[in-house]
C-alpha positions in Angstrom: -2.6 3.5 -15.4 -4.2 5.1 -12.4 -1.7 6.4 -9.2 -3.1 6.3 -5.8 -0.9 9.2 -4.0 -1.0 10.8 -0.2 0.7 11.1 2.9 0.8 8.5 5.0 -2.2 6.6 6.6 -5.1 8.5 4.1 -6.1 5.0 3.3 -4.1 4.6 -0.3 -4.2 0.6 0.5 -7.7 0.5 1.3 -8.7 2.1 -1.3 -6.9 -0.3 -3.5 -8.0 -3.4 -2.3 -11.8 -2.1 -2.8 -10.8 -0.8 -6.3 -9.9 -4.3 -7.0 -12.0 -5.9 -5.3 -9.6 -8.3 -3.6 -6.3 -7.7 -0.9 -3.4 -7.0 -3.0 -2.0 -4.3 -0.6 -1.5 -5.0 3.4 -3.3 -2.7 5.6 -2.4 -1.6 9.3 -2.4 1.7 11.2 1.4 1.9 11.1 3.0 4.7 8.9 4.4 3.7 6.0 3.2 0.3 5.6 3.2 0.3 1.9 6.9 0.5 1.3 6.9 -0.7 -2.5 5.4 0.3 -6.0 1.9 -2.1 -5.6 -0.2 -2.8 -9.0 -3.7 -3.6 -8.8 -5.8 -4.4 -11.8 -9.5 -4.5 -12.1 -11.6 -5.5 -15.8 -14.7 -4.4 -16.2 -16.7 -4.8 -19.6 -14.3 -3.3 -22.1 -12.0 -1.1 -19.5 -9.0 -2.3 -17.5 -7.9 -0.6 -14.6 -4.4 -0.9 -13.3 -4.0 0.7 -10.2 -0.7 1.9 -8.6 -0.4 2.0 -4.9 2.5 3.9 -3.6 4.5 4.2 -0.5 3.3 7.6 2.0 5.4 10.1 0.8 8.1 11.7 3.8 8.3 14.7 4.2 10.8 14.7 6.7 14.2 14.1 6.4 14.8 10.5 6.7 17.6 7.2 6.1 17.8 5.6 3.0 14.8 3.7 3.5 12.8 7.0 3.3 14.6 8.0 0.0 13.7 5.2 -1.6 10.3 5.0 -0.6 9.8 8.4 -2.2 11.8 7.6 -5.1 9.2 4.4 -5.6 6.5 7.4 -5.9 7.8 9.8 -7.9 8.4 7.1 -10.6 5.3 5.7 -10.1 3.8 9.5 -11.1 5.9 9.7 -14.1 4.4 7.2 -16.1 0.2 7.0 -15.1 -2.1 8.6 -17.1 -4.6 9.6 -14.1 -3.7 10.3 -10.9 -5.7 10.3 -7.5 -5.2 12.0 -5.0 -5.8 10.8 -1.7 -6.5 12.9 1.5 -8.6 12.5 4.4 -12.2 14.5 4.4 -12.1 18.2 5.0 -8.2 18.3 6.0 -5.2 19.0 4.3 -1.9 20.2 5.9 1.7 20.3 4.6 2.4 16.7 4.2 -0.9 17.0 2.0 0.9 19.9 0.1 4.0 18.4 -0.4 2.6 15.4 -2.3 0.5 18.0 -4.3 3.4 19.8 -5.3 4.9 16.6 -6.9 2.4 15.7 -9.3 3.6 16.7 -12.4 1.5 19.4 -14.6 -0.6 18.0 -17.5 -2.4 14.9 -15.5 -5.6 14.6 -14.7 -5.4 14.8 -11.1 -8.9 13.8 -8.6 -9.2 15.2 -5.2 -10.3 12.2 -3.8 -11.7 12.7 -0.3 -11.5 9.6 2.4 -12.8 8.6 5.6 -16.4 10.9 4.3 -17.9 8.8 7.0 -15.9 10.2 10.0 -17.0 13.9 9.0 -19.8 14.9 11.1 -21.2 18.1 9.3 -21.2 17.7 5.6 -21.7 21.4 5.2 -18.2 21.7 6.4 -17.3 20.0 3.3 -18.1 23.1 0.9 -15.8 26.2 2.1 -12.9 23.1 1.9 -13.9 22.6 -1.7 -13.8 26.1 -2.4 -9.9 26.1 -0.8 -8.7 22.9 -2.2 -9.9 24.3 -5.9 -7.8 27.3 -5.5 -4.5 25.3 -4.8 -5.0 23.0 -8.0 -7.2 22.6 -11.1 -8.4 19.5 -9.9 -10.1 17.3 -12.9 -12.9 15.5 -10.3 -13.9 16.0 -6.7 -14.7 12.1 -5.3 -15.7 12.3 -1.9 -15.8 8.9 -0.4 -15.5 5.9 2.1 -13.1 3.5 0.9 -14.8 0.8 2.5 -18.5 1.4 0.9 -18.6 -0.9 -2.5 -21.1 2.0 -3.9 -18.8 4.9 -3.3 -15.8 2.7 -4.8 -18.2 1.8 -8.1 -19.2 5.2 -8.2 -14.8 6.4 -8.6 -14.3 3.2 -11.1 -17.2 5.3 -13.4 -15.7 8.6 -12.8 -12.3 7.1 -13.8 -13.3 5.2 -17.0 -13.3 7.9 -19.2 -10.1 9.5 -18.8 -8.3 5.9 -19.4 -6.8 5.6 -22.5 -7.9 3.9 -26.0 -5.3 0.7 -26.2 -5.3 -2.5 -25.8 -5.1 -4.1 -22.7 -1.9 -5.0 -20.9 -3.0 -7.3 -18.5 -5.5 -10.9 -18.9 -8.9 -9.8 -17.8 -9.0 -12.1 -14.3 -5.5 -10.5 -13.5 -5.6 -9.1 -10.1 -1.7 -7.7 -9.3 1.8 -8.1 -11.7 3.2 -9.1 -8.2 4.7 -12.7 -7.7 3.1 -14.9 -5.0 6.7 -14.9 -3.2 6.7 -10.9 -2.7 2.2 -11.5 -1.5 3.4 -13.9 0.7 6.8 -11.3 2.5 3.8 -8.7 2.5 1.0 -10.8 4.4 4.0 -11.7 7.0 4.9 -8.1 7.4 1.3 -7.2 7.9 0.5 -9.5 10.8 3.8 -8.4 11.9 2.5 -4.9 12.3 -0.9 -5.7 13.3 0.1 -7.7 16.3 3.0 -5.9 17.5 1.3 -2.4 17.6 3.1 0.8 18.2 5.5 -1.1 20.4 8.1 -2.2 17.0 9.1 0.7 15.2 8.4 0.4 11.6 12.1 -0.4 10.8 11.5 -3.9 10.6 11.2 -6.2 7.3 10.4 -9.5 6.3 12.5 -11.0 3.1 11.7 -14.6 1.7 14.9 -17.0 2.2 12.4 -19.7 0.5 9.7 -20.1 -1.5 9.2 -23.9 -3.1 6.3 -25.4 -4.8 4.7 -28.8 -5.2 1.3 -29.1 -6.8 -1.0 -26.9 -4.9 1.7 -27.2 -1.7 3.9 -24.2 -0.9 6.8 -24.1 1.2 7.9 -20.8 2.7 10.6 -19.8 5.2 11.0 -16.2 5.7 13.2 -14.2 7.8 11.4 -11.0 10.0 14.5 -8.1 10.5 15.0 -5.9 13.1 17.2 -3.0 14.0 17.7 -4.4 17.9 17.5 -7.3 20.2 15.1 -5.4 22.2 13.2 -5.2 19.1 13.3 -9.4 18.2 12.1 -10.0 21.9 9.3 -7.9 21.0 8.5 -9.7 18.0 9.0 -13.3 19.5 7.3 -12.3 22.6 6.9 -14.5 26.1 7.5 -18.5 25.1 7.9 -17.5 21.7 3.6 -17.0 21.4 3.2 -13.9 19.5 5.7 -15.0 16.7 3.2 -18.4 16.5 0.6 -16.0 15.9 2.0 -14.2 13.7 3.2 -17.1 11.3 -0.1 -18.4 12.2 -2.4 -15.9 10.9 -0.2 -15.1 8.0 -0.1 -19.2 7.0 -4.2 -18.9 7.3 -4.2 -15.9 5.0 -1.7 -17.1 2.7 -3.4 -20.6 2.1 -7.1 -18.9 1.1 -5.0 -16.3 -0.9 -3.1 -19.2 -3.2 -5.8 -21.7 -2.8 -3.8 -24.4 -1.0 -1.6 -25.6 1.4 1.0 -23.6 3.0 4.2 -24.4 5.1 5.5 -21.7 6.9 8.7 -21.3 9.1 9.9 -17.7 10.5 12.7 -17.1 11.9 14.0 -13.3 13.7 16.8 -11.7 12.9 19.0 -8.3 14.2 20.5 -6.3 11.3 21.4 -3.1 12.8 21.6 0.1 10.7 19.4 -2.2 7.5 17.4 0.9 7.2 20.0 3.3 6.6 22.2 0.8 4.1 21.1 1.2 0.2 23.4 -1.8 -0.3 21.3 -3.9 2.2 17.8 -2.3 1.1 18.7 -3.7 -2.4 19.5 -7.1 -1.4 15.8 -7.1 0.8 14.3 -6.4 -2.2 13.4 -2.3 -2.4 14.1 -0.6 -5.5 
């Protein structure tokens, strides 16, 4: 088992999704995004892969919904026999340090460094290095785009031999441990953020209320929560448009994701104070 660790917005889920070779983690440019524990599992030849994806780790002080996001990846580092670490090319700052300073001694750790392509002088790169070597004994420096198939074959190589000799846990044409009901809460919440922008904060969730099949037919109705009113106008937007966008990309997504037909009703509702309730997280489905 491989961790994928950083602050916030490094491009963790990215770098998952190209890993595997398919979406199994939702991307947008909103902090914390990834809010759960996300498995990704890749077979090649005799070696299987399974990736962990975790939440951005908060440095800040935070509600509930914070603590259990970090709680989600310390667990996660526990039990993984590799762990990479994620930052963005040429920068590290406390956030960077704190997640450092999690990872427990006696794992191979890689400094993988993102977003390569965005640095402009490479030569930069080296007194970095030289920095970044003094604050841990890293086991592998991956410098890399997340988005170039090359650089991501090039970090399945460098992992392969520090995975251990066992057999494997998972079928070879696994792709994720997670149920299609939890994909299809995550592909919501992802069009969510995409189309709504920096105007919803991130305290907004999407939980399943149904999920039926029938043959290659799903029927879903899901339920998008918000903190305010202001908050579900936002999300329904003028004559209701941006909501049907929303349910409409996610229905497109879903339907090439579970090869078939998809259903899919949405609904908005205000929960005040969900964020800062561990009773209520449990029951939306955060461990």
């Amino acid at each position: 088992m491989v961790a994928i660790v950083g602050r916030p917005n490094v491009g963790k889920s990215t770098l998952l999704n190209a890993l595997v070779g398919q979406k199994v983690s939702i991307t947008s440019r909103k902090a914390q995004t990834t809010r759960h524990r996300i498995t990704g599992i890749r077979t090649v030849g005799d070696s299987q892969f399974i990736f962990v994806d975790t939440p951005g780790f908060q440095t800040k002080r935070g509600n509930a919904l914070h603590r259990t996001l970090n709680r989600a990846v310390l667990s996660s580092l526990s039990d993984v026999d590799v762990v990479l670490f994620v930052v963005e090319a040429g920068r590290f700052g406390l956030d960077d340090a704190k997640v450092l300073s999690l990872v427990p001694e006696g794992k191979p750790v890689f400094l993988v460094a993102n977003k390569l392509d965005k640095v402009l002088r490479r030569a930069e790169l080296a007194p970095w290095l030289k920095d970044m070597q003094e604050r841990h004994p890293f086991a592998e420096f991956v410098p890399l785009t997340a988005k170039r198939s090359e650089d991501v074959q090039r970090l399945l190589e460098i992992v392969r031999p520090y995975l251990p000799h066992q057999p494997w846990w998972h079928d070879e044409d696994a792709l994720t441990d997670r149920s299609e009901r939890f994909l299809a809460s995550e592909i919501v919440r992802e069009k969510l953020f995409r189309l709504t922008g920096d105007e919803l904060p991130y305290t907004s969730t999407v939980v399943i209320d149904k999920f039926e099949e029938e043959g290659a037919l799903r029927r879903i109705s899901a339920t998008i929560v918000v903190e305010r009113d202001a908050h579900k106008g936002m999300v329904i937007g003028e004559g209701g448009e941006r909501l049907k966008r929303i349910g409409s990309e996610a229905r497109q997504e879903l339907e090439t994701l579970m090869d078939g037909k998809v259903f899919l009703e949405l609904w908005v509702k205000v929960r005040s104070g969900w964020a800062d309730d561990e009773q209520r997280l449990r029951s939306y489905g955060y461990e």
